[in-house]
Backbone and ligand atoms as CSV (ligand in chain L), in Angstrom:
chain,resi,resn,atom,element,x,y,z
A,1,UNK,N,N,34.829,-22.639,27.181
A,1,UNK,CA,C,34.202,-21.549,26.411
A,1,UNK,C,C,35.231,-20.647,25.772
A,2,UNK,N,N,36.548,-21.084,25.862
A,2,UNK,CA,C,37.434,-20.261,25.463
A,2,UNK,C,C,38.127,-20.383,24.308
A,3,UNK,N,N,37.330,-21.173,23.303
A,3,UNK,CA,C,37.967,-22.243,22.121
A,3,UNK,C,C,37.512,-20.981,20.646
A,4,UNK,N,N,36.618,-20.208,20.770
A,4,UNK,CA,C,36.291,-19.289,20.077
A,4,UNK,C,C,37.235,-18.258,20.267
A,5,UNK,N,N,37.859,-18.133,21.382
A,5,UNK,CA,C,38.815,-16.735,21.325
A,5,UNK,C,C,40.052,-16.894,20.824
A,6,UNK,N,N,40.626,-17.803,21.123
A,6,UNK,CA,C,41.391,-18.033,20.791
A,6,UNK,C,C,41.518,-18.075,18.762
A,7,UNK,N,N,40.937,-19.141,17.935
A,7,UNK,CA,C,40.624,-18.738,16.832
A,7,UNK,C,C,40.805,-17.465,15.940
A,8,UNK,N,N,39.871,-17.107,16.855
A,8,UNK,CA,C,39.580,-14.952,16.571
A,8,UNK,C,C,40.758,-14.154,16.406
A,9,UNK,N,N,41.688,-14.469,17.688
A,9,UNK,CA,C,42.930,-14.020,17.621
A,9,UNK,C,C,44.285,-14.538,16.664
A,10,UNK,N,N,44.099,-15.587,16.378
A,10,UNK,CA,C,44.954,-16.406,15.619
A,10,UNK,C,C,44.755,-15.358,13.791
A,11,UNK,N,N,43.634,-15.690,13.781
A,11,UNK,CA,C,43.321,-15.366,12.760
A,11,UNK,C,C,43.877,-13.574,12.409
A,12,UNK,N,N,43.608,-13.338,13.657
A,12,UNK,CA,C,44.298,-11.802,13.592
A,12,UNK,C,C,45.866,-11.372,13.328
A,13,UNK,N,N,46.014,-12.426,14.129
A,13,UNK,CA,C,47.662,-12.431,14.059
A,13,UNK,C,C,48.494,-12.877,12.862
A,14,UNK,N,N,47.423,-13.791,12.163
A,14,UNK,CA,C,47.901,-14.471,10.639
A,14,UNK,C,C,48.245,-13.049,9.660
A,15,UNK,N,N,46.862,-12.202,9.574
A,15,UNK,CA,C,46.572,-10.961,9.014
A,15,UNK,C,C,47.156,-10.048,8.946
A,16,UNK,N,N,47.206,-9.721,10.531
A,16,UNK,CA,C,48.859,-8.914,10.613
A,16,UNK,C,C,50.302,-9.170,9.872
A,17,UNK,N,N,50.391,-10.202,10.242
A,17,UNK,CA,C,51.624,-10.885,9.673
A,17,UNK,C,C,51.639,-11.280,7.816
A,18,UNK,N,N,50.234,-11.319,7.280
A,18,UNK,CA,C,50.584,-11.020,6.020
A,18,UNK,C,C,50.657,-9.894,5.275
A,19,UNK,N,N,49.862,-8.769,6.125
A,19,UNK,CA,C,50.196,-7.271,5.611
A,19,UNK,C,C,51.223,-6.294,5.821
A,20,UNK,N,N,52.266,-7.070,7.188
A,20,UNK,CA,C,52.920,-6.000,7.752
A,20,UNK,C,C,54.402,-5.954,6.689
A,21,UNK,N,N,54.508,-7.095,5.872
A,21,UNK,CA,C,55.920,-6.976,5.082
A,21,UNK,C,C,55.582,-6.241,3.904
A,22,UNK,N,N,54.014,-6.681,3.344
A,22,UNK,CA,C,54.100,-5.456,2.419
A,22,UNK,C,C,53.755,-4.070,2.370
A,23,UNK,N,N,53.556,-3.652,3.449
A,23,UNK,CA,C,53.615,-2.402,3.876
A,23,UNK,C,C,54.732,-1.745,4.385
A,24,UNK,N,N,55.962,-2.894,4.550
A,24,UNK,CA,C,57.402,-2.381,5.135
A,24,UNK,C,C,58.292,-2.611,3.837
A,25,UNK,N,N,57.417,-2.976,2.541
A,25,UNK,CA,C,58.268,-2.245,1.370
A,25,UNK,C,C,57.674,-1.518,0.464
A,26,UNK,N,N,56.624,-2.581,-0.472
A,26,UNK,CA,C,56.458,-0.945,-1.708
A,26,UNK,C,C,56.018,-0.305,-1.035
A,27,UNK,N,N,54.669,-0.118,-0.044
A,27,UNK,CA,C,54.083,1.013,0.236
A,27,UNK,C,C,54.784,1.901,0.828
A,28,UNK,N,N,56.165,1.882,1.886
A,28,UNK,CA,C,56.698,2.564,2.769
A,28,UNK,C,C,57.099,4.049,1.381
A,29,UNK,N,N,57.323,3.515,0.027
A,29,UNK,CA,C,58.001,4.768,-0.791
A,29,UNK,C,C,56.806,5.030,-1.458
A,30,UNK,N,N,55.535,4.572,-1.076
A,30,UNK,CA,C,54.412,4.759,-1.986
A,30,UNK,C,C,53.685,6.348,-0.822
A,31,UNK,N,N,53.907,5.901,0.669
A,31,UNK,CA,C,53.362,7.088,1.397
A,31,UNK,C,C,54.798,7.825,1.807
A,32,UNK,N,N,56.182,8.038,1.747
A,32,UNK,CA,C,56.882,8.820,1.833
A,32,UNK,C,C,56.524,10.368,2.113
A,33,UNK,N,N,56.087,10.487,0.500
A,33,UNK,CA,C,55.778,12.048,0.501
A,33,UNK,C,C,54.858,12.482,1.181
A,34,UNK,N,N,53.881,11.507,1.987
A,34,UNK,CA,C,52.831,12.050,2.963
A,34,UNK,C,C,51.684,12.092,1.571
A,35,UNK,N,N,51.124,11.165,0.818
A,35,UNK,CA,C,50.360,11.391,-0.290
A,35,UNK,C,C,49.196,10.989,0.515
A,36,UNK,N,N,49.010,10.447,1.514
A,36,UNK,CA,C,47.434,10.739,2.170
A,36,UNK,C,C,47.009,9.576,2.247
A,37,UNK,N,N,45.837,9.128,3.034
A,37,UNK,CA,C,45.399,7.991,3.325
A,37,UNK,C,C,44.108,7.622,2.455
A,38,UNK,N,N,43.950,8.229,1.340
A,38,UNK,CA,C,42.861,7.904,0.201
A,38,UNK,C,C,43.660,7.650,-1.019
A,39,UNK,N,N,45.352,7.106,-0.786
A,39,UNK,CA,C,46.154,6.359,-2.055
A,39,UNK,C,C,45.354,5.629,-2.557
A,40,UNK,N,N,44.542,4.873,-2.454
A,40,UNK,CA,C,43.896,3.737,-2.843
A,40,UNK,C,C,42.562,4.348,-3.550
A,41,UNK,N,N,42.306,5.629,-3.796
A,41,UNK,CA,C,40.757,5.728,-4.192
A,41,UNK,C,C,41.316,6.747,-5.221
A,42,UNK,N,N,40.394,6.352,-6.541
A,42,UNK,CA,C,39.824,7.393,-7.470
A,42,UNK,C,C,38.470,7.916,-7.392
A,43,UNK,N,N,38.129,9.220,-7.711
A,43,UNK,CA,C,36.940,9.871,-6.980
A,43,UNK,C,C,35.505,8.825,-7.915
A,44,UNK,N,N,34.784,8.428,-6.702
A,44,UNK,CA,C,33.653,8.058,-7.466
A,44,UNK,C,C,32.469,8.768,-7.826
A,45,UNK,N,N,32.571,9.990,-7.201
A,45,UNK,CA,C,31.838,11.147,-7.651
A,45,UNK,C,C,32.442,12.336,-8.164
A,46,UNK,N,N,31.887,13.215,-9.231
A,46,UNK,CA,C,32.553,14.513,-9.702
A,46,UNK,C,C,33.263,15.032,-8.481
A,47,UNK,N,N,34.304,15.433,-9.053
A,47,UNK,CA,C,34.724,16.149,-7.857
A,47,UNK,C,C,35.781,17.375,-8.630
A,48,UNK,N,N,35.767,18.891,-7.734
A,48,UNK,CA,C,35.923,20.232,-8.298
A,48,UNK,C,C,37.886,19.992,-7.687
A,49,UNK,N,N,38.394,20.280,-9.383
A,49,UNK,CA,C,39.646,20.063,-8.653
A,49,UNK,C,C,40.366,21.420,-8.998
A,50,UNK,N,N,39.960,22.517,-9.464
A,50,UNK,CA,C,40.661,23.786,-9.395
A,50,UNK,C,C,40.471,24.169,-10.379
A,51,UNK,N,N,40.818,25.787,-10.846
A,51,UNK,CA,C,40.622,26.439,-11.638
A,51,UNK,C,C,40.799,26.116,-12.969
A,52,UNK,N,N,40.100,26.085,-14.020
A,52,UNK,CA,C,40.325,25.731,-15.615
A,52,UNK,C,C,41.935,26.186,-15.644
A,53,UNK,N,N,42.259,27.277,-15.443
A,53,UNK,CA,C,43.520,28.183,-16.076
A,53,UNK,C,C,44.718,27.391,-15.721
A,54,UNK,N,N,44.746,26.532,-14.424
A,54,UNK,CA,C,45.799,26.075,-14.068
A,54,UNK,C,C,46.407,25.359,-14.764
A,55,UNK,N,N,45.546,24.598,-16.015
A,55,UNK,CA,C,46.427,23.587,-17.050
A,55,UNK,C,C,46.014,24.348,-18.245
A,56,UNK,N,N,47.583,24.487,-18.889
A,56,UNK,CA,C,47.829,25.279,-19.576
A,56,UNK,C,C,47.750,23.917,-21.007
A,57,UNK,N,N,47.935,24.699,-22.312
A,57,UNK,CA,C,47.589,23.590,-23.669
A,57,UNK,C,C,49.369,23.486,-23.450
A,58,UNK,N,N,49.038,21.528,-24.063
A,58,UNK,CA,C,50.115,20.824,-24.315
A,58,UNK,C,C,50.612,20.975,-22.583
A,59,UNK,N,N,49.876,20.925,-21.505
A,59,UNK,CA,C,50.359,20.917,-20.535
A,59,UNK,C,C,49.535,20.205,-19.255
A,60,UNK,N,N,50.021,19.337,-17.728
A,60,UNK,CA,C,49.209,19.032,-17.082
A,60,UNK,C,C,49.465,19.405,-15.607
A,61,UNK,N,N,48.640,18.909,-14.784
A,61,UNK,CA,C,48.387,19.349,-13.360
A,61,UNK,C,C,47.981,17.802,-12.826
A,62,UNK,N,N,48.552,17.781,-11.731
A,62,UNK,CA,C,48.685,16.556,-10.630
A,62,UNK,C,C,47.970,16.872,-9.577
A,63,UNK,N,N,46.701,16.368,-9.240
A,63,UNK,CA,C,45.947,16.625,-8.402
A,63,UNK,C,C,46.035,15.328,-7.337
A,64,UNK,N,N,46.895,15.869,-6.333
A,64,UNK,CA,C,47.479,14.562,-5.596
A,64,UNK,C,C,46.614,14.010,-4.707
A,65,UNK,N,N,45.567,14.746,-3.904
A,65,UNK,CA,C,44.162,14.934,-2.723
A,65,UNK,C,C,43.196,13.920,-3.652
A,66,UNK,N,N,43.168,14.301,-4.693
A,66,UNK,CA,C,42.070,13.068,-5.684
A,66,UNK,C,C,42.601,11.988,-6.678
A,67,UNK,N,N,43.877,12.042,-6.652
A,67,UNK,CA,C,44.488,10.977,-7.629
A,67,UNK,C,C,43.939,11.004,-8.609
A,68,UNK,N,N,43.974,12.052,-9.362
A,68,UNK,CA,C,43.510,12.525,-11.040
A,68,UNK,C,C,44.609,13.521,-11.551
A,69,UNK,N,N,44.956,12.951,-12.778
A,69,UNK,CA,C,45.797,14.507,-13.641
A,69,UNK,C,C,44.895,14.966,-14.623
A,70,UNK,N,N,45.312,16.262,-14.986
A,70,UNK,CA,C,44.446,16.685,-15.410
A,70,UNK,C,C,45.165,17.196,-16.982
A,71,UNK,N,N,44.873,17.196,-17.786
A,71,UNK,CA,C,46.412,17.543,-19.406
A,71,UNK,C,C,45.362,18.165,-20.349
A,72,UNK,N,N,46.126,19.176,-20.947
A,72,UNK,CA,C,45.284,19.593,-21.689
A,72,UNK,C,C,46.424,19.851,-23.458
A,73,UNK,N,N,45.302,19.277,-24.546
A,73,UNK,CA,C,46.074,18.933,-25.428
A,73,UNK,C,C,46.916,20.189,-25.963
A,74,UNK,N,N,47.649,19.802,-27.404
A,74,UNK,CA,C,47.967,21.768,-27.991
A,74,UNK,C,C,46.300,22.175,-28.398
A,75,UNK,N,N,45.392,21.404,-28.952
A,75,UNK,CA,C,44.384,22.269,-29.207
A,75,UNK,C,C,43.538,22.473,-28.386
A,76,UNK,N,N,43.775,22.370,-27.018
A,76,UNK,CA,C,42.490,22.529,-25.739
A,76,UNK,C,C,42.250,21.441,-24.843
A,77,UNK,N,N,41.880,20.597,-25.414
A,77,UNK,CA,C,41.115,19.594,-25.039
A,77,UNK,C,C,41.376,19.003,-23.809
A,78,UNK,N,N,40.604,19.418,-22.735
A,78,UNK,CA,C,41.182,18.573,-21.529
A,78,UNK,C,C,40.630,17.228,-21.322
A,79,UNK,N,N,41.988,16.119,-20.652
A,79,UNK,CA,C,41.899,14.831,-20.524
A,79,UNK,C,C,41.938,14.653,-18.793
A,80,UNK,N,N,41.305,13.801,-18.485
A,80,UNK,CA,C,41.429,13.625,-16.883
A,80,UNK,C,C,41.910,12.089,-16.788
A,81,UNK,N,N,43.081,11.755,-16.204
A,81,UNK,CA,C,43.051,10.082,-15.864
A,81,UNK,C,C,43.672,9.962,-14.542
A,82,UNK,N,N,42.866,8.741,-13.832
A,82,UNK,CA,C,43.228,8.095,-12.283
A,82,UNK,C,C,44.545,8.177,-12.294
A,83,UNK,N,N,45.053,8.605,-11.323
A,83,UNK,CA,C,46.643,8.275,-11.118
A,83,UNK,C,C,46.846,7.035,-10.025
A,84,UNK,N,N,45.893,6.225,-10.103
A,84,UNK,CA,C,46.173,5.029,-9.429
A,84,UNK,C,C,47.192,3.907,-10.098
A,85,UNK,N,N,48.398,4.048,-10.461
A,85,UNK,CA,C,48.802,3.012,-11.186
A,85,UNK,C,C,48.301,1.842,-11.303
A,86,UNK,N,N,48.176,1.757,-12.506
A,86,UNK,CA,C,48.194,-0.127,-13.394
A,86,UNK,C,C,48.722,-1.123,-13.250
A,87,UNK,N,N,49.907,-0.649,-12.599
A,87,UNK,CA,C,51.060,-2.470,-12.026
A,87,UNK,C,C,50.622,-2.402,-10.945
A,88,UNK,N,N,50.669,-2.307,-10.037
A,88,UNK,CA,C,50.214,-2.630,-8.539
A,88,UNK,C,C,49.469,-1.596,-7.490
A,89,UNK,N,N,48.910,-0.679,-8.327
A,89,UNK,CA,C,47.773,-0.020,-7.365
A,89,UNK,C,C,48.591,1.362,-6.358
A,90,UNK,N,N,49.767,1.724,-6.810
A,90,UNK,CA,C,50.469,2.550,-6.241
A,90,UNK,C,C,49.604,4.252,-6.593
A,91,UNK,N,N,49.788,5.089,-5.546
A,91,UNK,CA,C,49.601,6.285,-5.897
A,91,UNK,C,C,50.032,6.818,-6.528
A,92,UNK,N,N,50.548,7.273,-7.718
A,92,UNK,CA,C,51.352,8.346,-7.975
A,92,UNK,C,C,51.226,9.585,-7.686
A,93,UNK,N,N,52.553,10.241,-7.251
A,93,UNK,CA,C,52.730,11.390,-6.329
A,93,UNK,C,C,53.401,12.105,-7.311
A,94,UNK,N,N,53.793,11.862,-8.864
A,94,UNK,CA,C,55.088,12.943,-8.873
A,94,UNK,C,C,55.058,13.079,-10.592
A,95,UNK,N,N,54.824,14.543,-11.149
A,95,UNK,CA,C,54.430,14.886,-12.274
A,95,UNK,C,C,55.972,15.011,-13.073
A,96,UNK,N,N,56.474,14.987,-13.710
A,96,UNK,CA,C,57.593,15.672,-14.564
A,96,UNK,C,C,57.081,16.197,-15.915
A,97,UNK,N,N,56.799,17.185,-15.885
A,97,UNK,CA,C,56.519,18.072,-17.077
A,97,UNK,C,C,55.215,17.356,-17.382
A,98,UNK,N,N,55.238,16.331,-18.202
A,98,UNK,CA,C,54.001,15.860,-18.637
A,98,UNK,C,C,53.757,13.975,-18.390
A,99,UNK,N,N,55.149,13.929,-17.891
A,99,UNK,CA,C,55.166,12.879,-18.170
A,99,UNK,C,C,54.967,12.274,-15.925
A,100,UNK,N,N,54.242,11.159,-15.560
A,100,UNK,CA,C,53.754,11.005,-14.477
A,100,UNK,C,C,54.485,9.826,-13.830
A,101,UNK,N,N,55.555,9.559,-12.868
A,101,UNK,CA,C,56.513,8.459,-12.406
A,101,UNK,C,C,55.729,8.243,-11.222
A,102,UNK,N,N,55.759,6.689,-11.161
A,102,UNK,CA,C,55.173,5.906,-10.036
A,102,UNK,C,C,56.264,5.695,-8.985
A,103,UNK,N,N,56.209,6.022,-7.586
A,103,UNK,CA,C,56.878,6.025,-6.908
A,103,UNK,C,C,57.632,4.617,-6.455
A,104,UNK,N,N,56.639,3.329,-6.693
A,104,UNK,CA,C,57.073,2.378,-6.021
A,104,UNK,C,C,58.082,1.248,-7.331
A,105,UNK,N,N,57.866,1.010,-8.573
A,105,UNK,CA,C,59.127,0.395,-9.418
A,105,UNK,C,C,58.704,1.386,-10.418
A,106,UNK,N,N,58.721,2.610,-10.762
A,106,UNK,CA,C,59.220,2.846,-11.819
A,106,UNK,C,C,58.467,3.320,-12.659
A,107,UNK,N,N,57.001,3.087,-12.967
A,107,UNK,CA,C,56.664,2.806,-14.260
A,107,UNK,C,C,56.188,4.615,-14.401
A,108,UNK,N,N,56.155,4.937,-15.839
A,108,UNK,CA,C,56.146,6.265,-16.266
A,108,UNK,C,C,54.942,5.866,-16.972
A,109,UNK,N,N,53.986,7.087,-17.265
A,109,UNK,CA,C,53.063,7.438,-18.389
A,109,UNK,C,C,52.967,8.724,-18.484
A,110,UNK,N,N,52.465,8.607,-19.517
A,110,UNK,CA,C,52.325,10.307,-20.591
A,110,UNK,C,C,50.519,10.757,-20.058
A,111,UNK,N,N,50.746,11.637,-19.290
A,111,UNK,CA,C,49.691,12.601,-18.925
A,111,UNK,C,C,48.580,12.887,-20.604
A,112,UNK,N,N,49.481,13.145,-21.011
A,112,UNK,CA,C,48.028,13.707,-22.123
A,112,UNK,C,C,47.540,12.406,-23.172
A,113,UNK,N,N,48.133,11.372,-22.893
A,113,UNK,CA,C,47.190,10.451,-23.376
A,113,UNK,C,C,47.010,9.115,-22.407
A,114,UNK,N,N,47.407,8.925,-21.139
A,114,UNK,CA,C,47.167,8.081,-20.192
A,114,UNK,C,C,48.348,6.882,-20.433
A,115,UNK,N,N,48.774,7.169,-21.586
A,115,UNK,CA,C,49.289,5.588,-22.410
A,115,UNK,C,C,51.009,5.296,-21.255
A,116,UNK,N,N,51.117,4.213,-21.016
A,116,UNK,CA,C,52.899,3.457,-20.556
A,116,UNK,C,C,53.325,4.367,-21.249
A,117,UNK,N,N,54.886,4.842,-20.629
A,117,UNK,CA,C,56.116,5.309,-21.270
A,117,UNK,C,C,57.082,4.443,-20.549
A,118,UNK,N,N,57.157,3.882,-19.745
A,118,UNK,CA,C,58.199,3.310,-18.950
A,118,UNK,C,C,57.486,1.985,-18.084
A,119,UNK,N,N,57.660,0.734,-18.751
A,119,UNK,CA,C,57.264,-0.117,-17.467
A,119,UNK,C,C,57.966,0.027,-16.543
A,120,UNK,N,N,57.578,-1.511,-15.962
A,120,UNK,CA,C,56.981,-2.479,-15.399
A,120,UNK,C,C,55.352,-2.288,-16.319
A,121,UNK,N,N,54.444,-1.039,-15.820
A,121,UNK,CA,C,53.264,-1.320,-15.775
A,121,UNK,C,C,52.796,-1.344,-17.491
A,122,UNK,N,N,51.940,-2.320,-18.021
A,122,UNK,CA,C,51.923,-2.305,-19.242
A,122,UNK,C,C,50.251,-2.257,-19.677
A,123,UNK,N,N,49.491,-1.512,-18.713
A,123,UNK,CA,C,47.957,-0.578,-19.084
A,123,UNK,C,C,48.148,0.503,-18.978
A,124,UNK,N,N,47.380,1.645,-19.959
A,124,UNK,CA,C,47.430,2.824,-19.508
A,124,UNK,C,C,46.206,2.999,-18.402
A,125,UNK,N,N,46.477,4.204,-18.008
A,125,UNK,CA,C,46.134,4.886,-16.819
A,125,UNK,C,C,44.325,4.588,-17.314
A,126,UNK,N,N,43.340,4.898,-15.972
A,126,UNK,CA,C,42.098,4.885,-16.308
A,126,UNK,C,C,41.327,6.098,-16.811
A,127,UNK,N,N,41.163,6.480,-17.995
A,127,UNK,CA,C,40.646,7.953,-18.348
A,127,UNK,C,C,39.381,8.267,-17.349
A,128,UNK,N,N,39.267,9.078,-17.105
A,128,UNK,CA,C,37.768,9.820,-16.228
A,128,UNK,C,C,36.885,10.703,-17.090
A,129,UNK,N,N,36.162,10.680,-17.176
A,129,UNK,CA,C,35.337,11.937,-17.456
A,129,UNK,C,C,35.587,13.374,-16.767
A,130,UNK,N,N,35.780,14.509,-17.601
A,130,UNK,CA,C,36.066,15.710,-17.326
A,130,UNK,C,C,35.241,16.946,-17.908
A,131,UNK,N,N,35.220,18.093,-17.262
A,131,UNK,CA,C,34.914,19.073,-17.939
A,131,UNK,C,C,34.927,20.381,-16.970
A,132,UNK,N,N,34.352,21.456,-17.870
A,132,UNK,CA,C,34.590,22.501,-17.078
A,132,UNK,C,C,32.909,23.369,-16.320
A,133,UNK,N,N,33.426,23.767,-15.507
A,133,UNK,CA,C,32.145,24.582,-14.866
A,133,UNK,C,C,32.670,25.964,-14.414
A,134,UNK,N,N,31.881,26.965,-14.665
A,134,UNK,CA,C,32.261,28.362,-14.276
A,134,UNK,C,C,33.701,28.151,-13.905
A,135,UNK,N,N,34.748,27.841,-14.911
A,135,UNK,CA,C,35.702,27.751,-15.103
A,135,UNK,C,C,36.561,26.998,-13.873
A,136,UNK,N,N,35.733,26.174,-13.132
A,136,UNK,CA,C,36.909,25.407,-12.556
A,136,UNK,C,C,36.705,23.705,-12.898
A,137,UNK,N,N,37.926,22.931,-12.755
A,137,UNK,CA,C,38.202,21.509,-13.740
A,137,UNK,C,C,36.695,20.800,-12.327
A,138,UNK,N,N,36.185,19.570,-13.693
A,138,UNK,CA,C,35.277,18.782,-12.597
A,138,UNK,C,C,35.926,17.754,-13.258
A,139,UNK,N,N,36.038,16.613,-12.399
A,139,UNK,CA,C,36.399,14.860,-12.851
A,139,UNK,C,C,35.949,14.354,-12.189
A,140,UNK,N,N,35.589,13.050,-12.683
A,140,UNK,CA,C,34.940,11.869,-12.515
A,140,UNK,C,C,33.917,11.318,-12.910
A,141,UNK,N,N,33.625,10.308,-12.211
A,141,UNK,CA,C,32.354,9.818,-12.926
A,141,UNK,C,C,30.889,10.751,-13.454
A,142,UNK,N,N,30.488,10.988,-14.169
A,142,UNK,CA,C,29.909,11.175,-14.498
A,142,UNK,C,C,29.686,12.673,-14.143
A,143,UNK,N,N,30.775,12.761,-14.849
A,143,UNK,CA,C,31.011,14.587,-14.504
A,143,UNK,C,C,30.522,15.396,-15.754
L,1,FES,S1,S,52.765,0.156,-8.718
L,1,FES,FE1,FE,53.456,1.676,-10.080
L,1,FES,S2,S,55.217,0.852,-10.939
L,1,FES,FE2,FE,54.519,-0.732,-9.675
């Protein structure tokens, strides 16, 4: 009766052993900064990510808790896109002025239009739906 357990465990041990190397490289510089254990999710519901005022025109905000930036053009217009990178699903953790670097190879994009500045990754970012409510930013689906 012991021909089922064995199996069960095998199979476990296969699993282990195919996730544990890639988690002992890109991801190890993907959670460094402590970016949280929802790297992997863009919000599937609206979600309130702070005050309108905080993104200033021709300027953006890195909302690291929801993996959304938030840019707002020179004439207003705010843009919201996933910061889930396009090459391999990395979080991005790290804003430079406007421009958004992926922690694990490299790849850069431009906050106020989602678009590559720097492969590897060669999609832009996923735009979200955005807007404002009694002046604080909402994103996501069907916000
Ligand atoms: S996952 Fe972002 S550069 Fe590879």
């Amino acid at each position: 009766m012991s021909a089922a357990r064995p199996s069960a465990s095998r199979r476990t041990v296969l699993w282990g052993a195919a996730v544990t190397p890639v988690a002992g490289l890109g991801l190890a510089a993907c959670s460094a900064s402590g970016g949280g254990s929802s790297a992997d999710a863009t919000p599937t519901a609206p979600v309130e990510l702070g005050a309108e005022s905080e993104v200033a025109k021709g300027g953006a905000k890195l909302y690291r808790d929801h993996n959304v930036v938030v840019s707002r053009s020179a004439d207003g217009v705010l843009k919201a896109y996933s910061t889930i990178c396009t090459h391999a699903g990395c979080a991005i953790n790290k804003l430079q002025g406007t421009t958004l670097v992926c922690p694990c190879h490299g790849s850069q994009f431009d906050a106020l239009t989602g678009k590559v500045v720097q492969s590897p990754a060669t999609e832009p970012l996923n735009e979200l739906p955005v807007k404002t409510a009694k002046g604080r930013i909402v994103a996501g689906p069907d916000a």
